[in-house]
TORTIBA-292868 format. One record per residue (C-alpha): x, y, z. Coordinates in steps of 0.05 Angstrom, whole numbers, plus 5000, padded with zeros to 4 digits. Example, Ala and Ser with C-alpha at 12.3 -4.5 7.8 and 13.67 -1.06 7.14 Angstrom:
REM residues 2
524649105156
527349795143
***
This chain:
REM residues 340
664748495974
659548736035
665848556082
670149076041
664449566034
663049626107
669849636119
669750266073
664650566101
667950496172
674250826164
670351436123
665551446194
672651506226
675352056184
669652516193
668852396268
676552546272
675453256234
668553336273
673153306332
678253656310
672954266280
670954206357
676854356380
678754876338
672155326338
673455706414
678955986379
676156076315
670856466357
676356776399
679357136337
673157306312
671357656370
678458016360
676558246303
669858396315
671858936370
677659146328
673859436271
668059716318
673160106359
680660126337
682560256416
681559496424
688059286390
693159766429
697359386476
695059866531
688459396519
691658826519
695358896583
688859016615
685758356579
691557936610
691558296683
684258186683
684157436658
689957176704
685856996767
679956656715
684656246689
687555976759
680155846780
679555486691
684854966715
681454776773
674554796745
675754386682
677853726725
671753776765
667353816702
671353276668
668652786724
661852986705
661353466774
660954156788
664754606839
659855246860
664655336927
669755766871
667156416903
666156246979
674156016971
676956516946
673456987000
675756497051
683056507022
683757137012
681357407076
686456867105
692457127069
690957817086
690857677163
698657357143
701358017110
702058657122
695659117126
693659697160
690459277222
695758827234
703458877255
703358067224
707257917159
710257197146
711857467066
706757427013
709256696983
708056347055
702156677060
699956426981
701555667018
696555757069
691655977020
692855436975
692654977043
685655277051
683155126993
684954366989
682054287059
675354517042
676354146972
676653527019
670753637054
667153756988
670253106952
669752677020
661552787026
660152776953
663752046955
662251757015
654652027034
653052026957
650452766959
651153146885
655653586881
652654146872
648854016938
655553996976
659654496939
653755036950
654254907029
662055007027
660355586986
655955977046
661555657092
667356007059
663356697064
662456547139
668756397149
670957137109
665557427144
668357177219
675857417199
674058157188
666358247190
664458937158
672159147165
675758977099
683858977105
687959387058
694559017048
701559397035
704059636975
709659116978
703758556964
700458946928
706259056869
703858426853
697458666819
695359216779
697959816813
702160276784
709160156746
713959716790
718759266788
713658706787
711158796723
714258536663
713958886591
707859136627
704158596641
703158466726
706757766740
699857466758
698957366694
705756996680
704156586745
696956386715
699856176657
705155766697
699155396734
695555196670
701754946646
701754546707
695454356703
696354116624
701753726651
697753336697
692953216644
697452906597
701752536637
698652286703
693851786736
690052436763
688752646691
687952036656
682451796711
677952436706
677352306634
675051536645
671151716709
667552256669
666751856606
663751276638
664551146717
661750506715
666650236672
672250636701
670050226762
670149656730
677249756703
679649786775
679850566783
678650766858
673451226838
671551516907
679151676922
680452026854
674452476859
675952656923
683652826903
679853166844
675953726893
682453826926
685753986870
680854476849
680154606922
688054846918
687555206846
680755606881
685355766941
691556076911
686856436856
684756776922
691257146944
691857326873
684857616878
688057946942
693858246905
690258546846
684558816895
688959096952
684058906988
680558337030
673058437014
667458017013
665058266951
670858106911
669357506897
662457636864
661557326784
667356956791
663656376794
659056466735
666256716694
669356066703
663955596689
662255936624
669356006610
670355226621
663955166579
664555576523
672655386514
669354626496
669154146568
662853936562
659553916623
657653246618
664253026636
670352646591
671153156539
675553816542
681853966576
685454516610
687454986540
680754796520
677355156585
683655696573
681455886516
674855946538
676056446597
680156886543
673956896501
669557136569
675257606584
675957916515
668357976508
668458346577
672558786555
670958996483
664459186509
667359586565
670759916510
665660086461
661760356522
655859836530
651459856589
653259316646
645459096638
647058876557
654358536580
650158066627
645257876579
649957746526
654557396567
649756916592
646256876521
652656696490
653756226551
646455796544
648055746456
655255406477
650854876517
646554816465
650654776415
655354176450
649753856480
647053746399
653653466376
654753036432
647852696420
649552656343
656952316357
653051806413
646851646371
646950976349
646650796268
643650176248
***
Protein backbone atom coordinates (compact mmCIF):
# COMPACT_ATOMS: atom_id res chain seq x y z
CA UNK A 1 0.00 0.00 0.00
CA UNK A 2 2.94 2.84 1.02
CA UNK A 3 4.83 1.22 -2.17
CA UNK A 4 1.68 2.19 -4.38
CA UNK A 5 1.10 5.45 -2.61
CA UNK A 6 4.54 6.81 -3.16
CA UNK A 7 4.46 5.58 -6.37
CA UNK A 8 1.32 7.85 -6.74
CA UNK A 9 2.65 10.55 -5.38
CA UNK A 10 5.71 10.36 -7.79
CA UNK A 11 4.23 10.42 -11.08
CA UNK A 12 1.71 13.49 -9.74
CA UNK A 13 5.45 15.30 -8.70
CA UNK A 14 6.21 14.43 -12.42
CA UNK A 15 3.11 15.82 -13.98
CA UNK A 16 3.34 19.13 -12.35
CA UNK A 17 7.06 19.61 -12.91
CA UNK A 18 6.31 18.73 -16.64
CA UNK A 19 3.52 21.66 -16.79
CA UNK A 20 5.84 23.88 -14.49
CA UNK A 21 8.18 23.42 -17.34
CA UNK A 22 6.13 23.69 -19.89
CA UNK A 23 4.27 27.15 -18.11
CA UNK A 24 8.11 28.16 -18.26
CA UNK A 25 8.40 27.84 -21.51
CA UNK A 26 5.44 29.27 -22.64
CA UNK A 27 5.33 32.62 -20.45
CA UNK A 28 8.14 34.88 -22.82
CA UNK A 29 5.56 34.59 -25.24
CA UNK A 30 2.69 34.83 -23.18
CA UNK A 31 4.52 38.12 -22.14
CA UNK A 32 5.45 38.85 -25.71
CA UNK A 33 1.74 39.13 -26.76
CA UNK A 34 0.88 40.87 -23.93
CA UNK A 35 3.18 43.44 -24.59
CA UNK A 36 1.49 43.44 -28.23
CA UNK A 37 -1.34 44.22 -26.92
CA UNK A 38 -0.43 46.39 -24.36
CA UNK A 39 1.08 48.97 -27.02
CA UNK A 40 -1.72 48.25 -29.34
CA UNK A 41 -4.48 49.65 -27.32
CA UNK A 42 -2.20 52.64 -25.90
CA UNK A 43 -1.42 53.74 -29.45
CA UNK A 44 -3.15 52.03 -32.50
CA UNK A 45 0.10 53.08 -34.75
CA UNK A 46 1.80 50.04 -33.10
CA UNK A 47 -0.03 47.36 -35.15
CA UNK A 48 0.53 48.88 -38.81
CA UNK A 49 2.92 46.81 -40.71
CA UNK A 50 4.91 50.04 -41.35
CA UNK A 51 5.75 49.19 -37.43
CA UNK A 52 6.37 46.00 -37.88
CA UNK A 53 8.86 46.27 -40.56
CA UNK A 54 10.76 48.50 -38.36
CA UNK A 55 10.43 45.84 -35.33
CA UNK A 56 12.00 43.12 -37.63
CA UNK A 57 14.85 45.49 -39.32
CA UNK A 58 15.68 46.56 -35.90
CA UNK A 59 15.70 42.98 -34.18
CA UNK A 60 17.71 41.15 -36.99
CA UNK A 61 21.34 41.90 -35.79
CA UNK A 62 20.02 41.06 -31.81
CA UNK A 63 19.01 37.93 -32.82
CA UNK A 64 22.45 36.93 -34.66
CA UNK A 65 24.28 38.14 -31.44
CA UNK A 66 20.81 35.67 -29.26
CA UNK A 67 22.25 32.57 -31.08
CA UNK A 68 25.58 33.07 -30.08
CA UNK A 69 24.88 34.28 -26.62
CA UNK A 70 22.48 31.54 -25.53
CA UNK A 71 25.33 28.67 -25.97
CA UNK A 72 27.70 30.57 -23.92
CA UNK A 73 25.09 30.97 -21.10
CA UNK A 74 24.01 27.40 -21.46
CA UNK A 75 27.65 26.39 -20.20
CA UNK A 76 27.09 28.51 -17.27
CA UNK A 77 29.58 31.46 -18.87
CA UNK A 78 29.16 34.75 -20.09
CA UNK A 79 30.44 36.48 -23.34
CA UNK A 80 30.88 40.58 -22.57
CA UNK A 81 33.36 40.74 -25.86
CA UNK A 82 29.61 40.95 -28.05
CA UNK A 83 30.30 44.69 -28.45
CA UNK A 84 34.22 45.02 -28.87
CA UNK A 85 33.46 42.23 -31.92
CA UNK A 86 31.22 43.57 -33.64
CA UNK A 87 33.33 47.00 -33.71
CA UNK A 88 36.28 44.89 -34.64
CA UNK A 89 34.22 43.14 -37.47
CA UNK A 90 32.68 45.62 -38.70
CA UNK A 91 35.44 48.05 -39.06
CA UNK A 92 37.19 44.90 -40.85
CA UNK A 93 34.55 44.43 -43.40
CA UNK A 94 34.39 47.95 -44.22
CA UNK A 95 38.19 48.24 -45.06
CA UNK A 96 37.06 44.96 -47.66
CA UNK A 97 34.20 46.96 -49.55
CA UNK A 98 33.66 49.76 -51.11
CA UNK A 99 33.71 53.17 -49.13
CA UNK A 100 34.58 56.52 -49.73
CA UNK A 101 38.42 56.02 -48.52
CA UNK A 102 39.20 53.07 -50.26
CA UNK A 103 39.38 51.92 -54.08
CA UNK A 104 39.25 48.01 -52.16
CA UNK A 105 36.09 45.80 -52.70
CA UNK A 106 36.38 41.91 -52.60
CA UNK A 107 32.06 41.87 -52.58
CA UNK A 108 30.16 42.17 -49.49
CA UNK A 109 29.68 38.06 -48.87
CA UNK A 110 33.72 37.56 -48.82
CA UNK A 111 33.94 40.31 -46.82
CA UNK A 112 30.90 38.80 -44.24
CA UNK A 113 33.67 35.54 -44.22
CA UNK A 114 36.38 37.51 -42.88
CA UNK A 115 34.20 38.97 -40.38
CA UNK A 116 32.83 35.86 -39.27
CA UNK A 117 36.75 34.62 -39.43
CA UNK A 118 37.27 37.48 -36.95
CA UNK A 119 35.05 36.70 -34.71
CA UNK A 120 35.93 32.93 -34.15
CA UNK A 121 39.60 33.94 -33.72
CA UNK A 122 39.06 36.16 -30.93
CA UNK A 123 36.31 33.53 -29.69
CA UNK A 124 39.44 31.28 -29.44
CA UNK A 125 41.44 33.37 -27.50
CA UNK A 126 38.50 33.89 -25.15
CA UNK A 127 37.60 29.99 -24.89
CA UNK A 128 41.49 28.96 -24.89
CA UNK A 129 42.34 31.21 -21.54
CA UNK A 130 39.09 30.62 -19.82
CA UNK A 131 40.01 26.72 -20.19
CA UNK A 132 43.41 26.42 -19.92
CA UNK A 133 44.55 29.35 -17.28
CA UNK A 134 41.12 28.88 -15.42
CA UNK A 135 40.28 32.68 -15.54
CA UNK A 136 36.21 33.40 -15.44
CA UNK A 137 34.89 34.38 -18.14
CA UNK A 138 33.84 37.37 -17.64
CA UNK A 139 37.48 38.30 -16.71
CA UNK A 140 38.63 37.23 -20.22
CA UNK A 141 35.76 38.21 -22.38
CA UNK A 142 35.94 41.93 -20.84
CA UNK A 143 39.76 42.10 -21.98
CA UNK A 144 38.80 40.90 -25.62
CA UNK A 145 36.14 43.36 -25.25
CA UNK A 146 38.71 46.69 -24.85
CA UNK A 147 40.83 44.62 -27.44
CA UNK A 148 38.21 44.60 -30.15
CA UNK A 149 37.71 48.51 -29.67
CA UNK A 150 41.52 48.85 -30.08
CA UNK A 151 41.63 47.02 -32.81
CA UNK A 152 38.41 49.37 -34.44
CA UNK A 153 40.03 52.18 -33.06
CA UNK A 154 43.66 51.28 -34.97
CA UNK A 155 41.68 50.58 -38.46
CA UNK A 156 40.14 54.08 -38.75
CA UNK A 157 40.80 56.11 -35.50
CA UNK A 158 38.41 59.18 -35.41
CA UNK A 159 37.68 58.59 -39.30
CA UNK A 160 34.53 56.36 -39.63
CA UNK A 161 34.05 54.79 -43.32
CA UNK A 162 30.86 55.20 -45.13
CA UNK A 163 30.35 52.09 -47.29
CA UNK A 164 28.51 52.15 -50.89
CA UNK A 165 25.09 52.04 -51.54
CA UNK A 166 25.54 48.63 -53.16
CA UNK A 167 26.32 47.21 -49.37
CA UNK A 168 24.35 49.24 -48.02
CA UNK A 169 20.91 47.88 -49.94
CA UNK A 170 21.36 45.41 -47.55
CA UNK A 171 20.00 47.42 -44.60
CA UNK A 172 17.48 49.84 -44.04
CA UNK A 173 17.84 52.30 -46.71
CA UNK A 174 15.36 53.16 -48.97
CA UNK A 175 13.17 50.76 -51.29
CA UNK A 176 15.46 48.31 -53.36
CA UNK A 177 15.62 45.30 -54.64
CA UNK A 178 16.94 43.88 -51.43
CA UNK A 179 14.08 44.10 -49.50
CA UNK A 180 11.41 41.61 -49.56
CA UNK A 181 7.54 42.46 -48.94
CA UNK A 182 9.40 45.21 -47.19
CA UNK A 183 11.25 43.74 -44.82
CA UNK A 184 15.48 44.34 -45.42
CA UNK A 185 16.93 40.64 -46.05
CA UNK A 186 18.86 40.97 -42.71
CA UNK A 187 16.14 40.01 -41.20
CA UNK A 188 15.47 36.81 -43.37
CA UNK A 189 19.28 36.04 -42.90
CA UNK A 190 18.89 36.31 -38.89
CA UNK A 191 16.24 34.13 -38.96
CA UNK A 192 18.26 31.68 -41.24
CA UNK A 193 21.13 31.69 -38.49
CA UNK A 194 18.78 30.85 -35.56
CA UNK A 195 17.49 28.22 -37.55
CA UNK A 196 21.02 27.10 -37.74
CA UNK A 197 21.71 27.52 -34.58
CA UNK A 198 18.33 25.40 -33.39
CA UNK A 199 19.72 22.87 -35.49
CA UNK A 200 22.80 22.49 -33.75
CA UNK A 201 20.98 22.37 -30.61
CA UNK A 202 18.89 19.54 -31.35
CA UNK A 203 20.97 17.46 -33.24
CA UNK A 204 24.68 17.75 -32.40
CA UNK A 205 27.49 16.89 -29.88
CA UNK A 206 28.06 20.83 -29.74
CA UNK A 207 24.49 21.27 -28.46
CA UNK A 208 23.92 18.36 -26.53
CA UNK A 209 27.36 19.04 -24.46
CA UNK A 210 26.54 22.75 -23.49
CA UNK A 211 23.43 21.47 -21.94
CA UNK A 212 25.39 18.71 -19.76
CA UNK A 213 28.45 20.99 -19.30
CA UNK A 214 26.02 23.70 -18.01
CA UNK A 215 23.86 21.40 -16.02
CA UNK A 216 26.55 19.81 -14.17
CA UNK A 217 30.32 19.92 -15.46
CA UNK A 218 31.53 17.70 -13.09
CA UNK A 219 29.49 14.99 -14.15
CA UNK A 220 29.67 15.93 -17.78
CA UNK A 221 33.36 15.23 -17.00
CA UNK A 222 32.81 12.37 -15.59
CA UNK A 223 30.70 11.04 -18.51
CA UNK A 224 33.80 11.44 -20.69
CA UNK A 225 32.90 14.94 -22.27
CA UNK A 226 36.19 16.89 -23.17
CA UNK A 227 35.02 19.77 -21.37
CA UNK A 228 37.93 22.23 -22.02
CA UNK A 229 37.66 21.49 -25.93
CA UNK A 230 33.85 22.03 -26.08
CA UNK A 231 33.88 25.31 -24.28
CA UNK A 232 36.44 26.52 -26.23
CA UNK A 233 34.51 25.45 -29.64
CA UNK A 234 31.60 27.05 -27.65
CA UNK A 235 33.34 30.90 -27.59
CA UNK A 236 34.12 30.36 -31.15
CA UNK A 237 30.96 29.77 -32.06
CA UNK A 238 29.64 32.73 -30.44
CA UNK A 239 32.91 34.23 -31.42
CA UNK A 240 31.57 33.62 -35.31
CA UNK A 241 27.69 34.52 -34.62
CA UNK A 242 29.34 38.08 -32.84
CA UNK A 243 31.44 38.47 -36.00
CA UNK A 244 28.99 38.23 -38.85
CA UNK A 245 26.30 40.18 -36.58
CA UNK A 246 28.99 42.84 -37.18
CA UNK A 247 28.85 43.37 -41.06
CA UNK A 248 25.17 43.26 -40.60
CA UNK A 249 25.60 46.07 -38.07
CA UNK A 250 27.74 47.53 -41.02
CA UNK A 251 25.01 47.25 -43.54
CA UNK A 252 22.10 48.70 -41.57
CA UNK A 253 24.50 51.59 -40.25
CA UNK A 254 26.28 52.54 -43.51
CA UNK A 255 28.73 53.12 -41.53
CA UNK A 256 31.88 51.81 -39.64
CA UNK A 257 31.67 53.63 -36.23
CA UNK A 258 32.85 52.91 -32.98
CA UNK A 259 29.79 53.83 -31.42
CA UNK A 260 27.64 51.47 -33.14
CA UNK A 261 28.11 48.99 -31.25
CA UNK A 262 26.98 50.62 -27.87
CA UNK A 263 23.86 48.60 -25.79
CA UNK A 264 24.25 45.82 -27.84
CA UNK A 265 25.64 44.07 -25.22
CA UNK A 266 23.16 44.77 -22.45
CA UNK A 267 20.21 43.90 -25.49
CA UNK A 268 21.35 40.51 -25.91
CA UNK A 269 21.99 39.42 -22.46
CA UNK A 270 18.56 40.52 -21.35
CA UNK A 271 17.14 39.19 -24.41
CA UNK A 272 18.84 35.67 -23.67
CA UNK A 273 17.55 36.26 -20.11
CA UNK A 274 14.23 37.36 -20.24
CA UNK A 275 13.36 34.73 -23.36
CA UNK A 276 14.04 31.87 -20.35
CA UNK A 277 18.19 30.59 -20.49
CA UNK A 278 18.85 30.88 -17.22
CA UNK A 279 22.00 32.16 -16.62
CA UNK A 280 22.99 29.56 -14.56
CA UNK A 281 23.60 27.42 -17.36
CA UNK A 282 21.54 23.97 -18.80
CA UNK A 283 18.24 25.46 -19.21
CA UNK A 284 16.92 27.48 -22.39
CA UNK A 285 17.65 27.25 -25.96
CA UNK A 286 18.05 29.28 -29.00
CA UNK A 287 13.87 30.16 -29.67
CA UNK A 288 13.84 30.49 -26.04
CA UNK A 289 16.61 33.53 -26.12
CA UNK A 290 14.59 34.48 -29.68
CA UNK A 291 11.84 35.12 -28.18
CA UNK A 292 13.40 37.01 -25.71
CA UNK A 293 15.21 39.61 -27.95
CA UNK A 294 11.65 40.10 -29.75
CA UNK A 295 10.25 40.98 -26.36
CA UNK A 296 13.40 43.67 -25.83
CA UNK A 297 12.84 44.78 -29.41
CA UNK A 298 9.07 45.22 -29.26
CA UNK A 299 9.37 46.96 -25.86
CA UNK A 300 11.97 49.38 -27.56
CA UNK A 301 9.84 50.18 -29.82
CA UNK A 302 6.32 50.68 -28.41
CA UNK A 303 7.83 53.14 -26.21
CA UNK A 304 9.55 54.92 -29.03
CA UNK A 305 6.14 55.08 -30.28
CA UNK A 306 4.08 56.34 -27.58
CA UNK A 307 6.81 59.01 -27.22
CA UNK A 308 8.58 58.03 -23.82
CA UNK A 309 11.67 59.70 -22.78
CA UNK A 310 15.00 57.54 -23.49
CA UNK A 311 15.72 58.10 -19.49
CA UNK A 312 12.18 55.91 -18.66
CA UNK A 313 13.11 53.19 -21.64
CA UNK A 314 16.44 52.48 -19.66
CA UNK A 315 14.94 52.12 -16.44
CA UNK A 316 12.27 49.96 -17.53
CA UNK A 317 14.32 47.92 -19.59
CA UNK A 318 16.65 47.11 -16.97
CA UNK A 319 13.77 46.84 -14.31
CA UNK A 320 12.00 44.42 -16.38
CA UNK A 321 15.51 42.78 -16.98
CA UNK A 322 16.56 42.29 -12.89
CA UNK A 323 12.37 40.78 -12.21
CA UNK A 324 13.26 38.02 -15.12
CA UNK A 325 16.33 37.01 -12.84
CA UNK A 326 14.43 37.07 -10.06
CA UNK A 327 11.76 35.51 -11.09
CA UNK A 328 13.96 32.28 -12.63
CA UNK A 329 16.36 32.34 -10.02
CA UNK A 330 13.03 31.55 -7.47
CA UNK A 331 11.78 28.68 -9.59
CA UNK A 332 14.97 27.15 -10.13
CA UNK A 333 15.60 26.96 -6.29
CA UNK A 334 11.94 25.61 -5.86
CA UNK A 335 12.45 22.69 -8.77
CA UNK A 336 16.20 21.88 -7.00
CA UNK A 337 15.09 22.01 -3.32
CA UNK A 338 15.15 18.77 -1.88
CA UNK A 339 11.69 17.16 -0.26
CA UNK A 340 12.01 14.82 2.46
Amino acid sequence: MTSTTTSGSRTRAGIRSALTRRAADLAPVGALVLLMIVFTIADRQFLTWGNFKGVFDQSAVPLVLGVGMTYVILLGAIDLSVEGILVASSLAVALLVADKTNSVDIGMFPALVVGILIGVAMGFVNGFINTRFKIPSFMVTLGMWSVGLGIGQILFGNVPPRIENEVRAWGSYGNNPFRWFGVTRLFYLALAVVFVGFLIQRWTRLGRYAYAIGGNEELAKQSGINIARYKTFVFMFAGGAFGLAGGMLLTRTGVGDLRAAQGFLFLTIAGVVIGGTLLMGGRGGVLHSSVGIFIMVVLNNGMVVLGVSQFWQDAVAGFIVVAAVVITGLASRRRMRVVP
